[in-house]
C-alpha positions in Angstrom: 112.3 268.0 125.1 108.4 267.9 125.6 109.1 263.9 125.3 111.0 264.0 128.9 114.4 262.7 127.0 117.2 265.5 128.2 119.7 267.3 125.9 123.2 265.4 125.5 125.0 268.1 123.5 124.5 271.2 125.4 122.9 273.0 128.2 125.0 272.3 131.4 124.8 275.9 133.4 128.0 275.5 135.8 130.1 277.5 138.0 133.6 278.0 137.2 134.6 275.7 140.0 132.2 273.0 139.2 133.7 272.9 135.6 137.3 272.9 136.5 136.3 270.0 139.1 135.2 267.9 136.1 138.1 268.6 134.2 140.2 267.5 137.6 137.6 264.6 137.5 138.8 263.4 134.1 142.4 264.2 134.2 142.1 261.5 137.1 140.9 259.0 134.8 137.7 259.1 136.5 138.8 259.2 140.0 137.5 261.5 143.3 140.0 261.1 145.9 139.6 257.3 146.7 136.0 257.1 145.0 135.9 255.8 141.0 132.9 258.1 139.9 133.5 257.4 136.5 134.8 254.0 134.6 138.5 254.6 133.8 137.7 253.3 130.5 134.9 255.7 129.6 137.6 258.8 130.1 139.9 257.3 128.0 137.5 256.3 125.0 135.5 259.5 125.4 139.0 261.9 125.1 140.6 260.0 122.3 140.5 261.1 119.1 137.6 259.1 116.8 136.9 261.5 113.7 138.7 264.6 111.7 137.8 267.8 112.3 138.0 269.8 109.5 139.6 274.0 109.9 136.4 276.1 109.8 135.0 277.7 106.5 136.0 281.0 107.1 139.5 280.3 107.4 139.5 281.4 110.3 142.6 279.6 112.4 140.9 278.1 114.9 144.3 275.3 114.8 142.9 273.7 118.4 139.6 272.9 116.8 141.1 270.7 113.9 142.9 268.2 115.8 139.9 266.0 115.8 137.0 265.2 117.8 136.1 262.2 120.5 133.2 262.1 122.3 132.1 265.3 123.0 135.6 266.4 123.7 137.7 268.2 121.4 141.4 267.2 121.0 143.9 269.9 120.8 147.6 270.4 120.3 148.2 269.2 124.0 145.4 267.4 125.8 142.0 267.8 125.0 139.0 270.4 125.9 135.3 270.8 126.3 134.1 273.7 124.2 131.1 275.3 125.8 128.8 278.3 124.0 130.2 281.8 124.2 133.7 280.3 124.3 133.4 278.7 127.6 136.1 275.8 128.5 137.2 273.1 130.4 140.9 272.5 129.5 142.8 268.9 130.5 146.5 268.2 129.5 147.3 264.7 131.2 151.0 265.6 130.0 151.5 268.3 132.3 148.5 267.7 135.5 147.0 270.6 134.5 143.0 271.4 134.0 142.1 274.8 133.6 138.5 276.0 133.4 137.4 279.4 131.8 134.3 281.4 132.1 134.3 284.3 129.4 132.5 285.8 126.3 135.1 285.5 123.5 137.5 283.6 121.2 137.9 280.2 122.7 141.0 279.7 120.4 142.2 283.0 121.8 142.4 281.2 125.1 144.0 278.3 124.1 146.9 280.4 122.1 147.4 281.8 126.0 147.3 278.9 127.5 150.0 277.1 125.5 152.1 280.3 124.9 152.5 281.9 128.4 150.6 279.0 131.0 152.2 275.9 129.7 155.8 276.5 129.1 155.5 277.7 133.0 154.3 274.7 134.2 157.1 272.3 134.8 159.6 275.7 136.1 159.5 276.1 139.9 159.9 279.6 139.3 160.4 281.9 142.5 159.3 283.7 145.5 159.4 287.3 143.4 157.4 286.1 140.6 154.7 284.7 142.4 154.1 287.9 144.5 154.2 289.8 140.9 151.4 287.4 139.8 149.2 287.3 143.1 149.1 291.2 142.7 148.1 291.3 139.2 145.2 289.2 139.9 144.6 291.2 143.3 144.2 294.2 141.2 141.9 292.6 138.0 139.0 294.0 137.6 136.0 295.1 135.2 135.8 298.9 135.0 132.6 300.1 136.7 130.7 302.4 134.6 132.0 305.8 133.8 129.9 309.1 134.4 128.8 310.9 137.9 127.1 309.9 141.3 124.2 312.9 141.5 123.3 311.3 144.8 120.1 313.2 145.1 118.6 312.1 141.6 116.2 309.8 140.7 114.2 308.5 137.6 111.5 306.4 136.4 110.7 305.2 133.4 108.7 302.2 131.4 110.9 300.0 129.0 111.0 299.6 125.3 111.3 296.8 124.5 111.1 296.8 120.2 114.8 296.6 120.4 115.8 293.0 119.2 116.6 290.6 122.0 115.6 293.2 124.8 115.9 291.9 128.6 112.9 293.0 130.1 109.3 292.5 128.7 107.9 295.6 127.1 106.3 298.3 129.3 108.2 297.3 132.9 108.4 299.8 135.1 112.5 300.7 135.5 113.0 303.1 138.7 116.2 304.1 139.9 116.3 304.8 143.7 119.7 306.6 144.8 121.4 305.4 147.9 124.6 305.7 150.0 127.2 304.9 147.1 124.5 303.6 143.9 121.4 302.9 143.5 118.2 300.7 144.4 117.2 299.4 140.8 113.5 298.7 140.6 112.7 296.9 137.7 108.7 295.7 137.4 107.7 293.2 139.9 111.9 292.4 140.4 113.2 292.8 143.6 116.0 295.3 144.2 119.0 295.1 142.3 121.7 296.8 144.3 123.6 299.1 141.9 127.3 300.6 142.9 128.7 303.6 142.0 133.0 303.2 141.3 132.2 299.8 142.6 130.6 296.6 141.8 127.6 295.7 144.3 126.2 292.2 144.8 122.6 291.4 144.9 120.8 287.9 144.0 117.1 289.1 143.4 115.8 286.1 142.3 118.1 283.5 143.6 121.3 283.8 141.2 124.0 286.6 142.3 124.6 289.5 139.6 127.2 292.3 139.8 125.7 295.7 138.9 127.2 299.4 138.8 125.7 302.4 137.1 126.7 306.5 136.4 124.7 308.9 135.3 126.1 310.4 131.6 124.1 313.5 131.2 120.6 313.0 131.1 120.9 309.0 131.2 121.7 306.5 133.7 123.7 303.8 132.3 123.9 300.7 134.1 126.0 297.6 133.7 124.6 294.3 135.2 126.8 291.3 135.3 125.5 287.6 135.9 128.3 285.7 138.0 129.8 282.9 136.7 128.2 283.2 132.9 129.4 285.4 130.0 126.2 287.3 130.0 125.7 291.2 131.1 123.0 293.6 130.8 123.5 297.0 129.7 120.3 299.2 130.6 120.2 302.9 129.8 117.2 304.8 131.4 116.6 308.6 129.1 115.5 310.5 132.2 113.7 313.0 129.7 112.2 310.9 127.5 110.9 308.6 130.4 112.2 305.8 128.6 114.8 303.2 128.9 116.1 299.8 127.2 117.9 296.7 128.1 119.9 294.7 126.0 122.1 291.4 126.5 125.8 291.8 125.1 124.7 288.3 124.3 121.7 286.4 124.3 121.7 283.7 126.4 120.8 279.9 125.2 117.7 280.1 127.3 116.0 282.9 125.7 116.3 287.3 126.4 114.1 287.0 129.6 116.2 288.3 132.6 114.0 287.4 135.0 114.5 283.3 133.7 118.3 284.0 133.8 118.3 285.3 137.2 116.4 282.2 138.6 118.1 279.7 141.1 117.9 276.5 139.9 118.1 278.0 136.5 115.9 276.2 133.9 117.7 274.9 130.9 115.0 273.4 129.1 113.5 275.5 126.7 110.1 273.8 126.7 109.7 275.0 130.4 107.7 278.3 130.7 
């Protein structure tokens, strides 16, 4: 806040890895290898159950959210979890060793159901050799589905955004130019520096310090382009009408810190929304 005190209830922007190593952190009573980071005691009052928790209003059946709550720690139906916005989590179940972190944009309690119905039972079985190499393909072989639609490597658009669409990514008026090149695109948007667009493929690019998966297709007359930021449950889908000369570019879902791209795409990001 403008008073220099910091936020205690949200706004922790972490990789994947960073939150599963505080979940490993905890699960170790407070522990890092040999060095006590944290006061054994602090874990266990902080992931012990203090209030009720009462099933949400909509009935929905969100069971793992009314086991009650500690200290900024929800309990659940084994172990306990951090909830973080867009359905993030940090999962710890002292009963079985096992932390699990999630990055993802959906139903945090359709997580947990997964968890406990195919992860958990799992855990304690040794399994075998087969199985593993089953699983290690599977995951070899996830992936997002680049954008559909054709290459036409020797086309090229510009256009200036509009931005009256609610929560749009990109001030109004910004210059959007799409460049082809060997496989994708160059994707020029204002004073940005190149995002690197694939085409079948995702391409990396970090134009302003934070790494962001992008791949496009033209679908007639538009390019559509999908543009991930790693590690968060945040895309933006921009659609360039190569007629009209116009495009837009909208969030799947806003991020806490506000619709501007550009802040989003800043390494450190800024989390305190009283900082221009």
């Amino acid at each position: 806040m403008a008073s220099g005190a910091a936020f205690g209830f949200h706004g922790l922007h972490l990789t994947t890895e960073a939150v599963a190593a505080f979940g490993e952190l905890l699960l170790r009573g407070g522990l890092w290898g040999d060095r006590r980071l944290v006061p054994r005691e602090w874990v266990e009052l902080a992931t012990r159950r203090h209030i009720d928790s009462l099933p949400f209003e909509d009935g929905s059946d969100d069971v793992d959210f009314s086991c009650g709550y500690g200290y900024q720690f929800w309990m659940s139906r084994h172990g306990y979890h951090g909830h973080g916005a867009f359905g993030q989590q940090c999962v710890v179940v002292p009963s079985h060793d096992l932390v699990v972190a999630v990055t993802a944009q959906g139903q945090a309690q359709d997580v947990l159901d997964a968890i406990w119905e195919c992860l958990l039972p799992s855990v304690d079985h040794a399994g075998n050799t087969r199985d593993d190499e089953i699983l290690a393909d599977r995951l070899r072989r996830l992936s997002l589905a680049p954008v559909p639609g054709s290459a036409a490597p020797e086309r090229s658009a510009k256009a200036r955004l509009d931005a009256s669409a609610e929560d749009s990514a990109l001030p109004d008026g910004t210059t959007v130019i799409v460049d082809p090149v060997d496989g994708g695109w160059l994707l020029r948007l204002g004073s940005f520096p190149n995002v690197e667009v694939g085409h079948g493929d995702w391409r990396e690019s970090s134009p302003l310090g934070r790494p962001v998966v992008a791949a496009g297709a033209w679908q007639g007359n538009m390019f559509v382009a999908e543009l991930y930021v790693i590690t968060t449950p945040h895309r933006v889908r921009l659609v360039v009408d190569a007629d009209a000369g116009t495009a837009v570019a909208r969030w799947s879902t806003v991020p806490l810190t506000g619709p501007s791209l550009a802040l989003h795409l800043r390494s450190p990001l800024i989390t305190r929304p009283d900082v221009a």
